[in-house]
N, C-alpha and C positions, 0 to 999 in steps of 0.2 A: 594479431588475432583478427580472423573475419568475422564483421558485423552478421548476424542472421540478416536472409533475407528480407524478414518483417521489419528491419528494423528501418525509421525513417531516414529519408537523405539528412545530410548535414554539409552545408557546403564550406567550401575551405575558409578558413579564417582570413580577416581581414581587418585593417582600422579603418573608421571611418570619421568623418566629420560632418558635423550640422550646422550649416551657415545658418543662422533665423535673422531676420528681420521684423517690424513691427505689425505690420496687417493692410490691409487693403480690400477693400470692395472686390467682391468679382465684375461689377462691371460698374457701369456711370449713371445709374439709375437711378430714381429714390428707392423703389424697394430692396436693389443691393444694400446700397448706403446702411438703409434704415438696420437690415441682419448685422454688417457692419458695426455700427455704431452701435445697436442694442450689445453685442459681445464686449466691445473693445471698453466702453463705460459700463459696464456690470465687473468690471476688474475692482476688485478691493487696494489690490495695491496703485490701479491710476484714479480712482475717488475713494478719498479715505472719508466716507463719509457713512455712517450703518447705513445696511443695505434696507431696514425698514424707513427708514428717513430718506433713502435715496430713490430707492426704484420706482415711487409714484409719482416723481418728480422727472425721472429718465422715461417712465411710460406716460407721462402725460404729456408737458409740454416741450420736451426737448424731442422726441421722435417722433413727434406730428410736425413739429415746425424745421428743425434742423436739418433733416435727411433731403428734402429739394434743396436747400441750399448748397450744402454740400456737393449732392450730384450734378449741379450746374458747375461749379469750382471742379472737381474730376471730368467733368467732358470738355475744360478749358485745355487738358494738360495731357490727358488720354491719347493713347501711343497704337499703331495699328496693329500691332501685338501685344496690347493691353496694358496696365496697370503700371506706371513707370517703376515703382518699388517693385513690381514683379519682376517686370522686363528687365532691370537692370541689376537684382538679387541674381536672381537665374543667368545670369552672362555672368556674373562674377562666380558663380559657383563652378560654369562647365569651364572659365579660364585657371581656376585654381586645379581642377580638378587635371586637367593639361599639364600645367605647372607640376604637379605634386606626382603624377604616374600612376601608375594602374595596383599599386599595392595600398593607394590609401584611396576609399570612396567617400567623395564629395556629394553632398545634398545640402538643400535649404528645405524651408519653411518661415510660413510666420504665425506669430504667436497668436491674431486673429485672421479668423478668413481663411483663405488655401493657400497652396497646401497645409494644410495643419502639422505640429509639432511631434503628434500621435502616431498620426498618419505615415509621417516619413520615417519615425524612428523606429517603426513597427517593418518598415518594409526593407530598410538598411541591415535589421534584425538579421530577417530570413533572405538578406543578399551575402550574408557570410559575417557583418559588421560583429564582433566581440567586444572591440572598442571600440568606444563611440567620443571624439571630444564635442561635444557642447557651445559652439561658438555664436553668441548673440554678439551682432554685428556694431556695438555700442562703447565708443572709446571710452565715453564718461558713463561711472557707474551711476545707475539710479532704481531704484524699489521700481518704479514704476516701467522701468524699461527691460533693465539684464537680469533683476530678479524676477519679474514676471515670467520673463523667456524660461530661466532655469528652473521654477513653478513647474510650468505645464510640460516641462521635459520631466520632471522629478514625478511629475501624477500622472506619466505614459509609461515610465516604470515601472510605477507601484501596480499595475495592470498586468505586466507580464511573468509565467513563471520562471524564465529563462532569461535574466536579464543580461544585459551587455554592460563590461565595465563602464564607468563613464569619466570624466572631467569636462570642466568648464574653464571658459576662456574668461581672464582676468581682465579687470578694465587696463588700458595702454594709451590713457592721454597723454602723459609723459614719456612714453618711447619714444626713443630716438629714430626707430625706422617710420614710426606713426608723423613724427614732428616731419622728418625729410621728406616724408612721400606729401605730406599737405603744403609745403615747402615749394619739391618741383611740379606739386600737380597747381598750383598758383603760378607761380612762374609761367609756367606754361602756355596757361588760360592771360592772364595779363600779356606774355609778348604779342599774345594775337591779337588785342583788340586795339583798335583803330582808335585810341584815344590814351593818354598816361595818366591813369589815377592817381589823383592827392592822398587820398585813404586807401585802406581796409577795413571793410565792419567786418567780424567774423558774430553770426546771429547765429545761438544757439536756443532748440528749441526751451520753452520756460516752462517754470513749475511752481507750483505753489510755494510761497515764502516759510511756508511751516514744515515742510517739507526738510530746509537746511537747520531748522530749531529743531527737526526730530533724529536728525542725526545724519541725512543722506547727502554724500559725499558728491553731489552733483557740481555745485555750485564752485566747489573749490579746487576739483576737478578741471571745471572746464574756465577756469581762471586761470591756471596755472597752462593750461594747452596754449592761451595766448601769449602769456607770458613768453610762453618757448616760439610760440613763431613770432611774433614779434621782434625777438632777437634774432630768429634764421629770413626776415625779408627784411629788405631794405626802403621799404616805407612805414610809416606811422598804422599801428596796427589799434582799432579801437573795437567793443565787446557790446553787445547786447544782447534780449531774449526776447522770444517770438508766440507766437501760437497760445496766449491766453483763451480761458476759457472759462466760463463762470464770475463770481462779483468777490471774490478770495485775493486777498493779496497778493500780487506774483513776484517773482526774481526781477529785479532791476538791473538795469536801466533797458526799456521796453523798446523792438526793433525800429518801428515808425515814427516812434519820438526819438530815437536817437539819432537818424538821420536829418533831420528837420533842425534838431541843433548843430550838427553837422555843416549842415548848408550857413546856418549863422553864423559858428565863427569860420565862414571861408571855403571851405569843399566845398568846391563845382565838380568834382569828379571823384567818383566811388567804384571800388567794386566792394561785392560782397560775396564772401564765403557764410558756407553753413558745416564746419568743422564737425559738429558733434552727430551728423548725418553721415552715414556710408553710402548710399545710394539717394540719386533726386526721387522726391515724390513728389503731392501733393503739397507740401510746408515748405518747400523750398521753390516748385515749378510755377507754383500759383500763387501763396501768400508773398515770396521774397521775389521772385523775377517778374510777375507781371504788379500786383499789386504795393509792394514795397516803391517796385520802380514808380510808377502814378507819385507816389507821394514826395518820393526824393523831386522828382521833376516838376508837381505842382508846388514844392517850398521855393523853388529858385535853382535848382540842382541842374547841370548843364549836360552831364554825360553818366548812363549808369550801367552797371555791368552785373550779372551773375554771375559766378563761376560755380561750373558744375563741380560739383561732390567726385571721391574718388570712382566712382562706381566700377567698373569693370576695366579700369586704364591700367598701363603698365605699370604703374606707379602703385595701385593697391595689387595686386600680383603679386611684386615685389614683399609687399609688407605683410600681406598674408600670408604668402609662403615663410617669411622669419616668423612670424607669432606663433601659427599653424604648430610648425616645425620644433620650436623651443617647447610648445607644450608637448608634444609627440614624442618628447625624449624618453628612452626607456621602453618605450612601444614599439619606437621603428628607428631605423637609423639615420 
């Protein structure tokens, strides 16, 4: 049957996919920061606290005094194509997207900040996209991180009259292509540095301790990821959590104290991974490689190392394309 003239284009069908990551500033500034941070803590699922009790406490003294500090810490780590979660989201999308072929379209997003969630899934829409898989870039699951992401994909839905099937990508701490690729992407980073670590911290970002009494599988999650590499490297692999915020009890055992006992019994040489990150940002480029390190080295600590996150290496390629691909069953071939 020919369409009448009137009728609209509709372009040819396609699957697609939505990398998201967390958020970022558009730039290194306090007033970025401050738009930043005003979105990213007005989240119910990352402060579970009422939002009458919360937001005179976020508009008064946390986004007068926070936001410079912050912008100083992002102009430490700031990349000359901008935003390291940006810059290194976006290279992993256009390598998957290489990887994957011209029948399935690749996009990102982050759930604060730009590109927005909306935004992208609106435009994948009207690029032919019917299906869409939903991928928050987050091995370990948590309220505050993969259900946020699938939140604001779920409320860019409920907006269109034409919507695109969807699925979402399942947490995969415990896969086997997840464990291998953080495996050779360690290996890796360790044959090159000029020095043989005693340890591994693998420092995962933290969260409130209430958080695992309410039911969110964070914790045991990303216990169980060291457990498996621990058993796939061949050094002593030890766990901590990072990035507190507020006077709430957090997950233990905390990144900066764990190092410092470290140095006590014996570790002169560290590296450290940040497992439960897909791309470096800010929490790992500034709190864990410049500022972690200060502390390991002022305990007594003799050599320290970061190892970057998978970010756009052959090694996540690899593991996106099997995860991608196993959710894609049925869609594509």
């Amino acid at each position: 049957m020919t369409p009448p003239t009137d009728h609209p284009a509709i372009p040819p069908s396609r699957v697609g996919i939505l990398l998201i990551n967390l958020g970022t500033p558009d730039a290194p500034d306090t007033a970025s920061v401050r738009r930043y941070l005003a979105e990213f803590l007005s989240d119910s699922r990352v402060v579970e606290i009422p939002q009458l009790v919360w937001q005179p406490i976020l508009r008064g003294a946390i986004l007068t005094t926070r936001p410079k500090k912050s912008a100083h810490a992002y102009q430490q780590v700031w990349m000359p194509e901008g935003s390291p979660l940006a810059v290194h989201t976006r290279a992993t999308a256009q390598a998957l997207q290489q990887a994957m072929g011209p029948r399935v379209l690749v996009d990102w997003a982050m759930r604060y900040g730009n590109p927005a969630i909306a935004t992208r899934l609106k435009a994948m829409k009207q690029a032919g996209c019917d299906r869409i898989l939903i991928a928050p870039l987050y091995p370990q699951y948590s309220a505050a991180t993969t259900a946020t992401a699938n939140d604001a994909a779920f409320a860019a839905l409920a907006t269109m009259r034409w919507q695109p099937a969807v699925r979402t990508l399942p947490p995969y701490h415990d896969d086997p292509a997840y464990i291998d690729a953080l495996r050779a992407s360690i290996a890796r980073s360790i044959a090159a540095l000029p020095f043989r670590p005693d340890a591994l911290l693998a420092s995962f970002h933290g969260m409130p301790e209430r958080t695992l009494k309410l039911g969110d599988p964070y914790h045991c999650q990303a216990v169980k990821t060291v457990r498996l590499l621990g058993a796939a490297l061949p050094l002593p692999v030890h766990m901590s959590f990072q990035s507190r915020f507020g006077r709430a009890k957090w997950l233990e055992p905390e990144t900066e104290a764990t190092l410092a006992n470290l140095v006590k019994q014996g570790v002169r040489n560290i590296a450290v991974a940040t497992p439960g990150f897909s791309a470096d940002c800010l929490e790992t480029l500034e709190e864990i490689a410049l500022r972690a390190k200060e502390v390991f080295l002022a305990e007594g600590g003799e050599n320290f190392a970061y190892l970057p996150c998978l970010n756009a290496s052959a090694e996540a390629i690899t593991l996106y394309q099997r995860l991608m691909g196993r959710e894609l069953a049925g869609w594509m071939d």
